[in-house]
C-alpha positions in Angstrom: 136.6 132.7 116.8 135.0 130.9 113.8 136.3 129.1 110.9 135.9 132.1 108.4 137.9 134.4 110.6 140.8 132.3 111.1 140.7 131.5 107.0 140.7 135.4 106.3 143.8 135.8 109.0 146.2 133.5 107.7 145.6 134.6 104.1 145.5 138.3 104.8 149.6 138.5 105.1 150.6 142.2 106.1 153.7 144.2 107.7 154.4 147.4 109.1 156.8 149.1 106.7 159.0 151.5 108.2 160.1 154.8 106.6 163.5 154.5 104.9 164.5 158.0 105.4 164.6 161.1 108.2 163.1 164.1 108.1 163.2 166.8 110.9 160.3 167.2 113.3 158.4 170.6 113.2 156.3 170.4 115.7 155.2 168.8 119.1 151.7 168.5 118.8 149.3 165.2 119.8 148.3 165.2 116.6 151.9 166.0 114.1 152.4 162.4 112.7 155.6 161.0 112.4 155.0 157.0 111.6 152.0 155.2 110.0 150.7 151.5 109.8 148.2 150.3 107.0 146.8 146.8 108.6 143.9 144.5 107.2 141.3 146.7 108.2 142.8 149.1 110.3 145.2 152.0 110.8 147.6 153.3 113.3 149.3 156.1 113.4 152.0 157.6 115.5 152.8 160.9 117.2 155.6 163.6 117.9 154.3 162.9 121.3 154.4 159.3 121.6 151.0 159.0 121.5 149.2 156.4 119.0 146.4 157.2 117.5 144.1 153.7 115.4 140.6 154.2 113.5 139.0 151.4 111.6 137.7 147.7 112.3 137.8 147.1 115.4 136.5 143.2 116.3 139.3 141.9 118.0 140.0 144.9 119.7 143.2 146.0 117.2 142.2 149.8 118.2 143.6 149.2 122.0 141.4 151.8 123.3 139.7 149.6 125.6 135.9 148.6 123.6 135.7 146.6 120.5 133.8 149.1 118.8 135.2 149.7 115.6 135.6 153.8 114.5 135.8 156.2 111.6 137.5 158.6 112.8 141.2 158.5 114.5 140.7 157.5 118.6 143.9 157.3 121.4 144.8 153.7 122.3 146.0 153.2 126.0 149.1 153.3 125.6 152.2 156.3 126.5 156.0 156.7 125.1 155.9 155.1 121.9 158.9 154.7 119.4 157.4 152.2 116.8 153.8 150.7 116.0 153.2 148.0 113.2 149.8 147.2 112.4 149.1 143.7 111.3 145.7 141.8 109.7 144.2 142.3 112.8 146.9 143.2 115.5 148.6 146.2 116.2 151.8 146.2 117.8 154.2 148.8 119.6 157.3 149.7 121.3 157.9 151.9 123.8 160.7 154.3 124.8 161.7 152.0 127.6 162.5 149.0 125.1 159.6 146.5 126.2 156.8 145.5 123.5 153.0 145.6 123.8 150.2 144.0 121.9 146.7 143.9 121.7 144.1 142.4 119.2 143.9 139.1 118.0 145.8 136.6 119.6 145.4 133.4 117.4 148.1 131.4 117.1 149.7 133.1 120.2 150.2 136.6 118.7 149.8 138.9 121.6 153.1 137.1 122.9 151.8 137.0 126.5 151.9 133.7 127.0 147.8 133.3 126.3 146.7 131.6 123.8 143.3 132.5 121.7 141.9 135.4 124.2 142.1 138.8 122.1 143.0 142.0 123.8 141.3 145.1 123.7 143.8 146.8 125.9 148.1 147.2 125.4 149.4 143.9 127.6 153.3 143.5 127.5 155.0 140.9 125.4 156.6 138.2 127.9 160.1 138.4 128.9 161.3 141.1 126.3 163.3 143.8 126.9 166.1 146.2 125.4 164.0 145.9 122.1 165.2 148.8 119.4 163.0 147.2 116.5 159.5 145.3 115.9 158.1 144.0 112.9 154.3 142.1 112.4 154.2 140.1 109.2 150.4 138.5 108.8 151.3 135.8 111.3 154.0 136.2 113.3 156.0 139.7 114.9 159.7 139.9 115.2 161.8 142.2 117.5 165.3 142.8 117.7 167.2 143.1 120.8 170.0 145.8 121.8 172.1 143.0 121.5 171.6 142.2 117.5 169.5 139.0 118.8 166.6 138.5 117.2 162.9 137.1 118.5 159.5 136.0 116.9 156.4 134.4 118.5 153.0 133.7 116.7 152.2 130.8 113.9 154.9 128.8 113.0 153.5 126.6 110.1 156.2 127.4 107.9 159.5 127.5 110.4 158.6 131.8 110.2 160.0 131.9 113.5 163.2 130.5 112.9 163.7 128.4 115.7 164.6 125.5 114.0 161.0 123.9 114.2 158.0 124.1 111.7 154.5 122.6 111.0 150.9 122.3 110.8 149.3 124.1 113.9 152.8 125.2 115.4 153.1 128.7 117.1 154.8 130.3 120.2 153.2 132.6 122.3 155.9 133.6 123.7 159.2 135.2 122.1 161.5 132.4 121.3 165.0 133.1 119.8 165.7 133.0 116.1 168.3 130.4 116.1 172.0 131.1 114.8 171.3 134.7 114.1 173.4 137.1 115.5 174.4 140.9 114.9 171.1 141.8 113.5 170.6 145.4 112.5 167.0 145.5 110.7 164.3 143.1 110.7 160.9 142.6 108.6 158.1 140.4 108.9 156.4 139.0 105.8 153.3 136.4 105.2 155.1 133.4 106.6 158.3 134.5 106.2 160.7 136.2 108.1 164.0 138.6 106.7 166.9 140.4 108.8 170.0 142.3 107.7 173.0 142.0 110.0 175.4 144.7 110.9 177.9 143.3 107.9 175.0 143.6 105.4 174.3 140.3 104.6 170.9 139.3 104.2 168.9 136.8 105.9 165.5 135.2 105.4 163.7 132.4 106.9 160.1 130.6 106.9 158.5 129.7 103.6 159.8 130.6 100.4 157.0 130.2 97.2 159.4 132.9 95.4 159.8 135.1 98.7 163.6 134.8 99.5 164.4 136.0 95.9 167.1 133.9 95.4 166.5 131.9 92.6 164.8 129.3 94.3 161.7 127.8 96.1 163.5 125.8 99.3 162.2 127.4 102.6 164.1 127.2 106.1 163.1 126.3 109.4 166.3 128.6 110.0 167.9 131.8 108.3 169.5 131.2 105.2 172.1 133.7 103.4 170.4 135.7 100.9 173.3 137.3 98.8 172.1 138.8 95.5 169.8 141.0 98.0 173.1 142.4 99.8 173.3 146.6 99.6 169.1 146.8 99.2 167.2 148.4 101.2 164.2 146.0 101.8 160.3 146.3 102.5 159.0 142.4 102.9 155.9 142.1 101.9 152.1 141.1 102.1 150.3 137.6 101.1 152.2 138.5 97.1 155.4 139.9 96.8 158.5 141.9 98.1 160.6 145.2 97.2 163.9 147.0 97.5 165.7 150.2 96.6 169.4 150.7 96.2 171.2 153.0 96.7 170.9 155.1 93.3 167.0 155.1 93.8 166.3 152.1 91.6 163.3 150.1 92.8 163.3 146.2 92.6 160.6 144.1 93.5 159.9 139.8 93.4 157.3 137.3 94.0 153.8 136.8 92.3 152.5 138.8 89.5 148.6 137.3 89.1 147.9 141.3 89.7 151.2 143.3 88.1 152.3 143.3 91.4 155.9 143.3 90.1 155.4 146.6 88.2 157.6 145.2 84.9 154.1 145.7 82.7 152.7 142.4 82.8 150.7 140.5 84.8 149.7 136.4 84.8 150.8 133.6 86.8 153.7 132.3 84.7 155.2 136.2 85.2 156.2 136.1 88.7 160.0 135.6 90.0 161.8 134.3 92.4 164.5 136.6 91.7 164.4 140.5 91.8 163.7 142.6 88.9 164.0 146.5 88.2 161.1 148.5 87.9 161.9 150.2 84.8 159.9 153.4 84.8 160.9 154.4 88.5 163.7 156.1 89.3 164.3 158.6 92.4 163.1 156.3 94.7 163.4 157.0 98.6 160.5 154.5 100.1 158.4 151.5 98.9 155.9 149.5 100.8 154.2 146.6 99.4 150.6 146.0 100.3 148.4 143.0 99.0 148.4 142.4 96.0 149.6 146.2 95.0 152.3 148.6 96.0 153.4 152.0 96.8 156.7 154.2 96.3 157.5 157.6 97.1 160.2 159.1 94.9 162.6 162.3 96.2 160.4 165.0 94.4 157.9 164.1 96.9 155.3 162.7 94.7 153.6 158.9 95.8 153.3 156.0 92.6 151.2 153.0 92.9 150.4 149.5 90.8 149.3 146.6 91.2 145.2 145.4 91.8 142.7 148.4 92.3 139.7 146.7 92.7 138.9 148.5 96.1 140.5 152.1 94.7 143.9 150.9 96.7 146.3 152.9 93.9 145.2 156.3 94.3 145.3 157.0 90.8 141.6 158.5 90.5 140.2 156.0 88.5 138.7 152.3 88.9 140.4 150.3 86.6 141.0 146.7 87.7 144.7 146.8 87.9 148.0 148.6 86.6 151.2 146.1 85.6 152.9 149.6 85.6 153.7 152.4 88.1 150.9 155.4 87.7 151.2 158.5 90.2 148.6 158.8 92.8 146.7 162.2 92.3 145.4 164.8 94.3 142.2 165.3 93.3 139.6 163.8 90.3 141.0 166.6 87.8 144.2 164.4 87.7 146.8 166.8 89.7 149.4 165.1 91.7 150.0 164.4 95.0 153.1 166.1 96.4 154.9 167.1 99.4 154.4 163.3 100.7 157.3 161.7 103.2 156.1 158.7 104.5 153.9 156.2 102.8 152.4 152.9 104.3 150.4 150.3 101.7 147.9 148.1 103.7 145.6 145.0 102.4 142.9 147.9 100.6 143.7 150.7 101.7 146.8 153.3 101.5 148.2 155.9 103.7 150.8 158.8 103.5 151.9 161.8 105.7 152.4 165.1 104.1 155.4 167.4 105.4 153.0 169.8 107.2 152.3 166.0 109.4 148.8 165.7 108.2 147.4 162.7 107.2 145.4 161.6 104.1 144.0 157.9 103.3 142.5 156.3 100.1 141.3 153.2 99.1 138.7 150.7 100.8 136.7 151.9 103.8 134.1 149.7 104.7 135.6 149.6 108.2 136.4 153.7 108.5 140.0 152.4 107.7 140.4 155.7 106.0 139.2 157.9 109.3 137.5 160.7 107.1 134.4 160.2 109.2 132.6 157.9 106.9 132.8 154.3 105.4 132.4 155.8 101.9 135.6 154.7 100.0 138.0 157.0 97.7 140.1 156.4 94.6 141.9 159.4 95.9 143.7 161.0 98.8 141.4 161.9 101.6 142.4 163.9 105.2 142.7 161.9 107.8 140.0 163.7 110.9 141.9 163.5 113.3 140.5 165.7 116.6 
C-alpha cells in the first residue's frame, strides 16, 4: 500500500450509523432493504434476508465478493445470516445472526481483526476470538463490538488511545479485539475518527480516544480510557466522521458539536473560530427521528418522512438539487430538479460524498459523488438528487 493511500485512510474518518427507530418489515425479498452503510467510496446495504448486498470502489476488496473489481451496480458479498453491516473508509464490516464478526477490505493498522496485519481481504474472514457480539461499530480507524455481556472490544489504529485499552501512540494498533478497559454494562456503542463513544445500561455516557472538540464536554483533554460524558446523558447519539457529531432527544430536537469550517454544525454559520466543543441546537429542525453525520456535512430525517441536509456540497452530497458550495443551515433534500421533496424516507446513512436512504416500499435511492459507482445507478455520473439504487 503506498504513502497516498494510507494519508487518504486515516483522514477519511467514517461510521456506520444505525437507524434510531423500528419500522415493520413488509416483505421477504433478497432485495427489501432494511439497513444501509455510506463508506468512503462504497456502499453496503442489508437485506430482509440477511443477505448483503455492496456496489462502489472496490481496491481493497471492501465489496467482499471475492475480486477487487470495483462495480456500479449493487453485487452479493460472500457472506449468509446478517444482523448488522457498517461500512468504513475502506472496510466493511458485519455481524451475523450467530454473534461472531466478519471483515474484509483493508486491513491497515490491523483492521480486519484477524490477527494479520497489512494483507487486505477480498473475502468475509472472522474477527479473532469474538463471540456473543449484539453490536458493531467502524469509525475511520478502528471497529468496536459489544458483547452479550455489556463488555465492550475495539481493534485497529490506536494513535489516539481510540481503543481504550489504556495505551496510545504513534503507529499503535491491535489486530486483534482487545477489551475496552473499565467499561462495563454497555448498551450502545459508536465509532468515530479516532474516537470512540458508548452508553451504558444506566444512560451515562462514555467516550474515549482523541478529543479536538469530539467528547462535547467543554473541553479538549482526550483519554487513553472512557471518561464520563454527562451533559450528553438522555441523547440519542450518531458519532461522527473526520468533523463533527450529533444527537436527538427525546422531543425531536437535533444537537450537533465539533468543527464548523463547512456549517457542519447547522447554527447558520460557518468558519473556524465557530465550532464547539459543547453541543448546540439546531434551531430550524424540529421532528427529528434520525441523524447521521457524514464528512464534513449531515443528514436528518424528521417524522413526516422527509430527509434535510447541510453542511459542504461540493460533490452534490446534500441532495438539495443545486451546487452551491455549502449550506450553514438545514435545506430539504428534493425529489427531483423541479424542487419537490423527498418523502416517505425511514432510514438514512450520510457517507464521505455520497448519501443514501431507504424509502418505506424498501427501495433504495443514492445521491451525491459517484466516481466510484458509489451510488449503484449503473453509471459513475454523479447526482445532486435522489437516484434508484439498481439493484437486480
Amino acid at each position: 500500500m503506498n504513502i497516498a493511500k494510507i494519508l487518504a485512510f486515516i483522514f477519511i474518518n467514517l461510521v456506520c450509523i444505525a437507524p434510531l427507530s423500528g419500522f415493520r418489515q413488509t416483505a421477504i425479498s433478497q432485495t427489501f432493504i432494511i439497513q444501509l452503510s455510506a463508506g468512503g467510496a462504497h456502499s453496503m446495504a442489508l437485506s430482509a434476508k440477511g443477505r448483503v448486498w455492496t456496489w462502489g470502489a472496490n481496491l481493497y476488496g471492501e465489496l467482499g465478493n471475492g475480486t477487487y473489481n470495483g462495480s456500479i451496480t449493487p453485487q452479493l458479498a460472500l457472506i449468509f445470516n446478517v444482523t448488522k453491516i457498517c461500512a468504513g473508509t475502506s472496510i466493511s464490516v458485519a455481524l451475523k445472526s450467530n454473534g461472531t464478526v466478519w471483515t474484509w477490505g483493508t486491513n491497515i493498522q490491523g483492521l480486519l481483526g484477524n490477527g494479520s496485519n497489512m494483507t487486505d481481504s477480498p473475502i468475509p474472514v472472522q474477527v479473532s476470538g469474538l463471540l456473543d457480539v449484539v453490536d458493531i461499530s467502524a469509525g475511520g480507524s478502528h471497529v468496536l463490538a459489544l458483547k452479550s455481556d455489556g463488555s465492550v472490544w475495539a481493534w485497529g489504529m490506536n494513535w489516539s488511545g481510540q481503543l481504550g485499552n489504556g495505551t496510545g501512540g504513534f503507529f499503535q494498533f491491535m489486530n486483534y479485539p482487545v477489551k475496552v478497559y473499565n467499561l462495563s454494562g454497555a448498551a450502545k456503542i459508536f465509532a468515530g475518527g479516532n474516537f470512540s463513544f458508548a452508553i451504558k445500561k444506566d444512560g451515562t455516557v462514555w467516550a474515549w480516544g482523541d478529543n479536538s472538540s469530539y467528547f462535547g464536554n467543554g473541553n479538549f483533554m482526550g483519554s487513553y480510557i472512557p471518561v464520563q460524558i454527562s451533559n450528553l446523558q438522555g441523547l440519542s447519539l450518531a458519532i461522527g466522521r473526520n468533523s463533527h457529531n450529533l444527537a436527538i432527544s427525546t422531543n425531536g430536537t437535533a444537537y450537533a458539536w465539533g468543527t464548523n469550517w463547512y456549517g457542519e454544525l447547522g447554527n447558520g454559520t460557518n468558519a473556524f473560530l465557530s465550532s464547539s466543543n459543547f453541543p448546540q441546537q439546531i434551531l430550524s429542525l424540529s421532528g427529528i427521528v434520525q441523524v447521521s453525520p457524514g464528512s464534513f456535512y449531515s443528514l436528518a430525517l424528521r417524522n413526516d418522512g422527509t430527509v434535510w441536509s447541510w453542511g459542504v456540497n461540493w460533490e452534490n452530497q446534500l441532495g438539495n438539487g443545486t451546487t452551491t458550495f455549502l449550506s450553514n443551515v438545514p435545506t430539504q433534500v428534493v425529489r427531483d430538479s423541479s424542487g419537490n421533496p423527498l418523502t416517505n424516507i425511514r432510514v438514512i446513512s450520510a457517507g464521505y460524498k455520497h448519501s443514501l436512504v431507504i424509502r418505506n416500499d424498501g427501495s433504495v435511492l443514492a445521491w451525491g459523488n459517484n466516481s466510484s459507482g458509489q451510488l449503484g445507478i449503473g453509471n459513475n455520473i454523479s447526482s445532486n438528487i435522489p437516484l434508484k439504487v439498481l439493484f437486480p
